[in-house]
C-alpha positions as CSV (number, residue, x, y, z in Angstrom):
1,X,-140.9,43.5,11.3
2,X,-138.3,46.5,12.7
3,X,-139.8,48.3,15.7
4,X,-140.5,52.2,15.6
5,X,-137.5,52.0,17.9
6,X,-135.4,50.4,15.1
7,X,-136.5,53.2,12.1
8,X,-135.3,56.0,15.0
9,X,-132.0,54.3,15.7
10,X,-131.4,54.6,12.1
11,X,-133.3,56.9,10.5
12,X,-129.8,58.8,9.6
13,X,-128.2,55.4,8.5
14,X,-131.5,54.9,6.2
15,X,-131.5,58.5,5.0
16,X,-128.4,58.8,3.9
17,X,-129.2,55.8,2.0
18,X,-132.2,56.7,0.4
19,X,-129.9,58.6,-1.6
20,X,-126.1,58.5,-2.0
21,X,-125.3,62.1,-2.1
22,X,-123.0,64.0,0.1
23,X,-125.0,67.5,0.4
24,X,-122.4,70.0,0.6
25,X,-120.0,72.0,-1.8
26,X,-117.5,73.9,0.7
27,X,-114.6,71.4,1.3
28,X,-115.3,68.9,-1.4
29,X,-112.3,69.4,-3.8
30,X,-108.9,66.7,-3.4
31,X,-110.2,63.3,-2.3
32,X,-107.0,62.1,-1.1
33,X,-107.0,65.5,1.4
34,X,-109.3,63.5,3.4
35,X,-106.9,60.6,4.5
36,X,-104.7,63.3,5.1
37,X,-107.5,65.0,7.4
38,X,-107.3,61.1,9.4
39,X,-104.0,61.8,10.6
40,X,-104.4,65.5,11.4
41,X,-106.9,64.4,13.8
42,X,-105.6,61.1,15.4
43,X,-103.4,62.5,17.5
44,X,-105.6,65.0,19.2
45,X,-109.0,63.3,19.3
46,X,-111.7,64.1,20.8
47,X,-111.5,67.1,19.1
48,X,-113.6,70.1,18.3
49,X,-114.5,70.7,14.5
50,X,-113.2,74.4,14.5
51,X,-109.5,73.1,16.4
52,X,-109.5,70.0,13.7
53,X,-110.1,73.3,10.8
54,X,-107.2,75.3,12.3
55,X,-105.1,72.1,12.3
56,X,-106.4,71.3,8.7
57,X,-106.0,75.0,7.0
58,X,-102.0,75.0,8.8
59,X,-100.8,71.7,7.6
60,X,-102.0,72.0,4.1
61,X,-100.9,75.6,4.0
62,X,-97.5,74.0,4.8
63,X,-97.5,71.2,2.0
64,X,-98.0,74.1,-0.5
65,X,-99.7,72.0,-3.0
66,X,-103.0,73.7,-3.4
67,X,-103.0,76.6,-6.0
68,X,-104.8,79.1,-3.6
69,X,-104.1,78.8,0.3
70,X,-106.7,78.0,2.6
71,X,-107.9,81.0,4.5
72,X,-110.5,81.2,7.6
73,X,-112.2,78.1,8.8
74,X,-115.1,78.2,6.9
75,X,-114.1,76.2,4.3
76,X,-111.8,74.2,6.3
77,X,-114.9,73.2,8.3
78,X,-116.9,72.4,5.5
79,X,-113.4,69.6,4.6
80,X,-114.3,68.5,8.3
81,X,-117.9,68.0,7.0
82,X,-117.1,66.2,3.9
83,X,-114.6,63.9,6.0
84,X,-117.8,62.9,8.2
85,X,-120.3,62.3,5.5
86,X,-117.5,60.1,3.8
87,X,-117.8,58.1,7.0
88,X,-114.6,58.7,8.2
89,X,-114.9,61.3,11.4
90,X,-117.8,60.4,13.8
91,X,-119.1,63.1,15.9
92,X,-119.8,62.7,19.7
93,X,-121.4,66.3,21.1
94,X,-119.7,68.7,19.9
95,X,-116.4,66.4,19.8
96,X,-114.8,64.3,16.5
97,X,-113.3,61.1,16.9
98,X,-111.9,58.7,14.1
99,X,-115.0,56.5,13.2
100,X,-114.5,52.8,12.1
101,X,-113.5,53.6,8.6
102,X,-111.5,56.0,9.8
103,X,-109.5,53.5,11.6
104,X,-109.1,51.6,8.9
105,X,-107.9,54.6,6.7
106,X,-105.7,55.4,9.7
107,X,-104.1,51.9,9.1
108,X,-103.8,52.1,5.9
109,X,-101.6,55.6,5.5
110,X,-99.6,53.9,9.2
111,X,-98.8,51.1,6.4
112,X,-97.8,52.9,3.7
113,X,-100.1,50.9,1.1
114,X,-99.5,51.4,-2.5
115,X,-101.5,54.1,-3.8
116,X,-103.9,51.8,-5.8
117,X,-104.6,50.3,-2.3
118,X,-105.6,53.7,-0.6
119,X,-107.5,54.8,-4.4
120,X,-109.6,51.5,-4.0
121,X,-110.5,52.6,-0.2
122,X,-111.8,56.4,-1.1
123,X,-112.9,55.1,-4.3
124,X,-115.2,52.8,-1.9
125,X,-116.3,55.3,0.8
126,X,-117.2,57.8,-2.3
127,X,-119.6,55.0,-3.5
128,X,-120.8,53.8,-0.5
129,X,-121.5,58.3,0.4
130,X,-122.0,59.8,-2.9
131,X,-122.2,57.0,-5.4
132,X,-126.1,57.9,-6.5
133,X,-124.3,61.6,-7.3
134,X,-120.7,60.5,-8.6
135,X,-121.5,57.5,-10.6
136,X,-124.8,59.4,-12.4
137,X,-121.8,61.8,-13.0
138,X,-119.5,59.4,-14.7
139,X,-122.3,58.2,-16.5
140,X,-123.2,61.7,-17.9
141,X,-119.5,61.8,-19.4
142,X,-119.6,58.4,-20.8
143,X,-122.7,59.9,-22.9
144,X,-120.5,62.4,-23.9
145,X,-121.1,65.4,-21.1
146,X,-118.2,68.1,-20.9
147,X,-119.7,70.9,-19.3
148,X,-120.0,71.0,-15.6
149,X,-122.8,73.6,-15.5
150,X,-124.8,71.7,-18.3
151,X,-123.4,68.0,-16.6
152,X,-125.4,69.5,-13.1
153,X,-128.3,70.3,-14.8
154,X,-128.6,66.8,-16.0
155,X,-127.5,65.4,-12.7
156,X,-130.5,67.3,-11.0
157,X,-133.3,65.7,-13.4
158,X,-131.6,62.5,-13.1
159,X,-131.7,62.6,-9.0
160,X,-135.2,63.7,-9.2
161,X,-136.4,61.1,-11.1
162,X,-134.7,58.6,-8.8
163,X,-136.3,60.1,-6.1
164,X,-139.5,59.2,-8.2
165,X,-138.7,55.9,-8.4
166,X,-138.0,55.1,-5.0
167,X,-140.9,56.4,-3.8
168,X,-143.1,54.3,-6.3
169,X,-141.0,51.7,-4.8
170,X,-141.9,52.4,-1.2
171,X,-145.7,52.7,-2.5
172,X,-145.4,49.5,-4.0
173,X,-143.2,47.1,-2.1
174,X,-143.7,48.1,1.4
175,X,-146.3,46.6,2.8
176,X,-146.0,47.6,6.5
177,X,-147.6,51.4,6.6
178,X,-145.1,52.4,9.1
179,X,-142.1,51.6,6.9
180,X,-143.7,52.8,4.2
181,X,-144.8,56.6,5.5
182,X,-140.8,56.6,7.0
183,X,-139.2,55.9,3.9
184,X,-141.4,58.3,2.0
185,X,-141.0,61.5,4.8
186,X,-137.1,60.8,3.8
187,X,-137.3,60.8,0.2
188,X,-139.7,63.7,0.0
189,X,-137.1,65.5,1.9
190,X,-134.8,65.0,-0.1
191,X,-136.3,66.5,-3.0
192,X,-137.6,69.2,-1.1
193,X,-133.5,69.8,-0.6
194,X,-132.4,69.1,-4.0
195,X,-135.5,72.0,-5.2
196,X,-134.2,74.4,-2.9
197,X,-131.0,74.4,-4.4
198,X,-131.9,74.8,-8.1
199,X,-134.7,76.9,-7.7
200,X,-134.0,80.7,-6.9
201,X,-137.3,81.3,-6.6
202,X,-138.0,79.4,-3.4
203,X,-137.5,81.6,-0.3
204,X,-135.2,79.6,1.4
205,X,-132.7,79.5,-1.9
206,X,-129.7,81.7,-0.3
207,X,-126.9,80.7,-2.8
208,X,-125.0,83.7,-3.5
209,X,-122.5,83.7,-6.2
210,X,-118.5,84.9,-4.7
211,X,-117.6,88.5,-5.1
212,X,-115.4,87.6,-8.2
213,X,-118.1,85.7,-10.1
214,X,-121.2,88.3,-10.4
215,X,-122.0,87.2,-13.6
216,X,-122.4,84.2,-12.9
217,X,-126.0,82.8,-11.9
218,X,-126.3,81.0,-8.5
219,X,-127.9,78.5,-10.1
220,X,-124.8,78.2,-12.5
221,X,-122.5,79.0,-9.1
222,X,-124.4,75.5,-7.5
223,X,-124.0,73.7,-10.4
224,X,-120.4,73.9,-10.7
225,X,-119.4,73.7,-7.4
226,X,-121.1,70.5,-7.4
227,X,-119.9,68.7,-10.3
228,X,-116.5,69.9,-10.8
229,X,-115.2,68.5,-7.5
230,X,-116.4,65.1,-8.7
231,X,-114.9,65.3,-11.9
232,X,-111.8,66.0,-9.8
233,X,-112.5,62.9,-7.6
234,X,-113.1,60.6,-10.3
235,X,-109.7,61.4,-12.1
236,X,-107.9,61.2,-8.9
237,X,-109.4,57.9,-8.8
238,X,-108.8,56.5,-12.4
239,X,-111.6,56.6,-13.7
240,X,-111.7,59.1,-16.1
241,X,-109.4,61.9,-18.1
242,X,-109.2,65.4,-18.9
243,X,-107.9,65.3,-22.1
244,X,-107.3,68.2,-24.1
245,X,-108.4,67.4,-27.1
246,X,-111.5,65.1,-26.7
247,X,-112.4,66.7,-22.8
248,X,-113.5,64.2,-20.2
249,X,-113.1,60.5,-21.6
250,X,-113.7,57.7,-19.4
251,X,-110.6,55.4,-18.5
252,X,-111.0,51.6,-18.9
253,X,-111.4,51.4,-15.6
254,X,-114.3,53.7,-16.0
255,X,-115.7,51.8,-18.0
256,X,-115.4,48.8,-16.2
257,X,-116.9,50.4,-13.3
258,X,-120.1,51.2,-15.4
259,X,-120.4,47.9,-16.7
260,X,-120.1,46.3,-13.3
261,X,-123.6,48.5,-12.6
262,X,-125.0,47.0,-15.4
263,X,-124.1,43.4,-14.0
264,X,-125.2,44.2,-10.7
265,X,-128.9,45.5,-12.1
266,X,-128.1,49.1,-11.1
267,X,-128.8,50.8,-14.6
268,X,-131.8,52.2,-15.2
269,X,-132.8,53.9,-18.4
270,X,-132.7,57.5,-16.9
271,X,-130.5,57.0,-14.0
272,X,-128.1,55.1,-11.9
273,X,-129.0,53.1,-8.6
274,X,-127.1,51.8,-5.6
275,X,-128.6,49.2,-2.8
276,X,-129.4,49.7,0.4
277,X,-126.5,47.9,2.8
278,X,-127.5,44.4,3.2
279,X,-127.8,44.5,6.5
280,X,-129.4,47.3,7.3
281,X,-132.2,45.8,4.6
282,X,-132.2,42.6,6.7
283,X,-132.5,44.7,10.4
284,X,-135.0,46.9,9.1
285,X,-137.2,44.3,7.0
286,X,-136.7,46.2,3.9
287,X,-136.5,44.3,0.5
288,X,-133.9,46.3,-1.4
289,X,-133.6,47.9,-5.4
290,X,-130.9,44.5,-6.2
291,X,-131.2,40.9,-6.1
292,X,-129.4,40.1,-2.6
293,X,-126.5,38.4,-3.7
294,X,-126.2,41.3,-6.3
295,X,-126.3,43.9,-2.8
296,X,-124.2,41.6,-0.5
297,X,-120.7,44.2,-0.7
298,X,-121.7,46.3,-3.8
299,X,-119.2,48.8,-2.9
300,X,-116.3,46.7,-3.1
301,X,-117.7,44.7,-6.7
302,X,-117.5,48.4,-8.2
303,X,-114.1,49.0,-6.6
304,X,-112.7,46.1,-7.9
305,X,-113.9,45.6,-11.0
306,X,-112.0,49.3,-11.7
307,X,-109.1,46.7,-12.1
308,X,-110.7,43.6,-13.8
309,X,-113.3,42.9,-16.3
310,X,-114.7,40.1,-14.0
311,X,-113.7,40.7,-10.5
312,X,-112.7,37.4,-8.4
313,X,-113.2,36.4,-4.9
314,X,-110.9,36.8,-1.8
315,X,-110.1,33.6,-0.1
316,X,-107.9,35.0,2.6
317,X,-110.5,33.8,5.1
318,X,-110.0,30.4,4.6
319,X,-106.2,30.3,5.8
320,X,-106.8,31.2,9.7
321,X,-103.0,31.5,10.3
322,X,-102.4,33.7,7.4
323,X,-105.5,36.1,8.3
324,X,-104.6,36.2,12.3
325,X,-101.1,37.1,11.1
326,X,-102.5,39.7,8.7
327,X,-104.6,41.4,11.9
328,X,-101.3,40.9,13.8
329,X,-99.4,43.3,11.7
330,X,-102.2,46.2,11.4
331,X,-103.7,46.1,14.9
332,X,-102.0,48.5,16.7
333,X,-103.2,50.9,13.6
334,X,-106.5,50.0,14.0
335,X,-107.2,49.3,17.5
336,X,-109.2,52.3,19.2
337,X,-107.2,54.9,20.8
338,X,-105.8,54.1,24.4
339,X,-107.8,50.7,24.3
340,X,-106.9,46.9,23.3
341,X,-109.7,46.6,21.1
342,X,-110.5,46.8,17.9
343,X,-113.7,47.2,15.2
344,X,-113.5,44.3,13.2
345,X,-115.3,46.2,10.5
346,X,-111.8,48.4,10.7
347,X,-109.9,45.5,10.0
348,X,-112.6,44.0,7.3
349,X,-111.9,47.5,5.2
350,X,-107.9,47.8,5.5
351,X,-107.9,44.5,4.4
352,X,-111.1,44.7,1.5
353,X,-109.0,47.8,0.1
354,X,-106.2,45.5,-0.3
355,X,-108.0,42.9,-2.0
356,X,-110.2,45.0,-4.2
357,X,-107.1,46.9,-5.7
358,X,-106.2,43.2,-7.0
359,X,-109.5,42.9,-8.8
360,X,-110.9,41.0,-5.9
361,X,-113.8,40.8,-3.3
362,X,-113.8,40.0,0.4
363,X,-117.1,39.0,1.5
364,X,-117.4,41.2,4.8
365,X,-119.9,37.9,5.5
366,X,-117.7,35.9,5.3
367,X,-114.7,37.5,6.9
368,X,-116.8,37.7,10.3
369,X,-117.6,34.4,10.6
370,X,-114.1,33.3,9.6
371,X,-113.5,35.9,13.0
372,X,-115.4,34.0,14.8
373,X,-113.8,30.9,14.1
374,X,-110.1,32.5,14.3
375,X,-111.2,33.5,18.4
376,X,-112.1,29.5,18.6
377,X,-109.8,28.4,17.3
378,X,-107.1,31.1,19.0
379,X,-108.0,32.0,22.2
380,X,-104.9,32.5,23.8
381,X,-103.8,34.5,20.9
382,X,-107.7,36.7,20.2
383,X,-110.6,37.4,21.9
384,X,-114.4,38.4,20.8
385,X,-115.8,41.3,23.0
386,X,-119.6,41.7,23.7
387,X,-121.9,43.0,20.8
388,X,-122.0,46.9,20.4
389,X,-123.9,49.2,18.0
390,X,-125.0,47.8,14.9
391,X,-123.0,44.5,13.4
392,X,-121.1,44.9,16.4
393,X,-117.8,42.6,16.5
394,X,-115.3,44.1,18.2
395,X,-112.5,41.8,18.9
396,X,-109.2,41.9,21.1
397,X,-105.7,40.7,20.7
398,X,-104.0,39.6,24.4
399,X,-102.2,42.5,25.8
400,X,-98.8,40.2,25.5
401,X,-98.4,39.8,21.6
């Protein structure tokens, strides 16, 4: 049974959990912006979020892509945002650093992946962040949704009704009273949030439509500036169309994606439902809402299956030469800043990305006990350093390779 002590040290982890939804609008449009955001920030880092917004609003002022420039750091602060809750910036104080994933991403632009690669990596870290938001989404299109304002108003039932659910859940399955009254506080805040947003009547509802949309309702003004961003996301992504004759159509690998839910047991007649991480489940004595083999890397199943019907498993861990060569070539990418070490969950992501856009799935399992074995069976080559936060395997190449 997890201590008091456990449920504080990750009561954030658990939360965000609870449900996958990334609770801002400002910042959210142009997924691939983010692992551009990495690399305006490795150089400087430790960083404040308002120098990393300057940086940010400047160099993609200069690309000129965007159809309106960015102006001010408001909204440049709320990319900064979006770039954390993707798990990708980590903030110390008031500093930002590079998290783990962010290493990874880090690597992965330093490597100049294929572009399905680096898809498969945000398409990940969106599931893993927001999946409970996007992939209800994408499901609303496949049933033939258009509309963005009418899309968010079907979003909203459908997040308050898996709100419901969990909580039944909690009520029902956990047995420890502790657990239980933590898990519910959590998901009774988070309804609390999602009624504050759709309900101008509550005081604290301060949504304000922009000076050149006074017609519109703030309501209407949440809605869209919710889903729309998404729908962007998902098309960057592949995984659905704007087509101008039949609106938003799902690509095969949309559909694919949905009907690796279904396999893993996450449809539910009104909604959509992602796991808790495995391990957290495990550290925290939770049972969780899939079978456990179903939940052991659900985020990289889904990725992968967006480019086969069945996805296959990754058997790069087996070959110990091939795999130390492999964290040969990327470690100087994804080794922390101004230290020989690295995360090895950086180095399990750069190289999951890789497999997943092949239709495959590295067990992150798997791939840390074949670590373990590679620093046995290489120690003059890589070393293991003591156990940090969380998983905690941080390993070390000698200084001389």
């Amino acid at each position: 049974m997890a201590s008091v002590l456990d449920f504080e040290r990750y009561k954030s982890e658990l939360d965000r959990q609870m449900l996958r939804r990334i609770g801002y609008t400002n910042g959210l449009h142009k997924i691939r912006r983010f692992a551009r955001v990495v690399e305006y920030l490795y150089p400087i880092m430790p960083t404040s979020a308002v120098v990393l917004a300057q940086i940010i609003i400047r160099e993609e002022n200069e690309r000129g892509q965007s159809e309106r420039p960015l102006k001010g750091t408001k909204y440049a602060t709320g990319i900064v945002d979006i770039a954390q809750a993707l798990t990708l910036l980590e903030r110390f104080g008031r500093k930002i650093a590079l998290s783990s994933q962010g290493y990874s991403c880090h690597a992965l632009n330093e490597r100049h992946e294929p572009e399905s690669v680096l898809n498969a990596f945000l398409l990940e870290k969106v599931i893993e962040s927001d999946g409970e938001c996007a992939l209800n989404i994408l499901r609303i299109v496949s049933e033939g949704g258009t509309d963005a304002i009418r899309i968010g108003e079907i979003l909203m039932g459908r997040l308050l009704a898996l709100i419901d659910f969990k909580r039944s859940w909690a009520e029902e399955k956990l047995t420890d009273r502790f657990s239980q009254r933590s898990v519910i506080s959590l998901l009774d805040e988070a309804q609390r949030t999602l009624e504050r947003a759709i309900d101008p009547d509550k005081p604290t509802f301060r949504r304000q439509p922009r000076s050149d949309s006074e017609s519109e309702a703030p309501i209407e003004f949440f809605y869209k500036h919710t889903v729309k961003p998404r729908l962007e996301w998902l098309e960057d992504l592949g995984c659905m169309l704007a087509d101008t004759n039949e609106g938003l159509v799902l690509t095969d690998a949309g559909e694919r994606l949905l009907s690796q839910v279904r396999e893993l047991g996450g449809w539910h007649e009104e909604f959509i439902l992602l796991p808790l991480d495995s391990w957290l489940s495990c550290h925290l004595g939770l049972p969780n809402f899939y079978d456990e083999s179903a939940a052991l890397d659900f985020g990289w199943k889904l990725v992968a299956s967006t480019r086969v019907s069945v996805p296959g498993r990754s058997t790069i861990q087996e070959n110990h030469l091939e795999l130390l060569g492999r964290i040969k070539s990327s470690y100087s990418a994804v080794k922390l800043a101004n230290f020989n070490e690295a995360d090895a969950l950086s180095i399990y992501e750069m190289l999951a990305s890789e497999e997943a856009a092949d239709g495959r799935v590295l067990s992150q399992t798997e791939f840390e006990k074949a670590l373990t074995e590679l620093v046995a069976k290489f120690p003059g080559e890589i070393f293991k350093l003591s156990k940090r936060r969380g998983r905690g395997l941080y390993i070390a190449l000698k200084s001389s390779i």
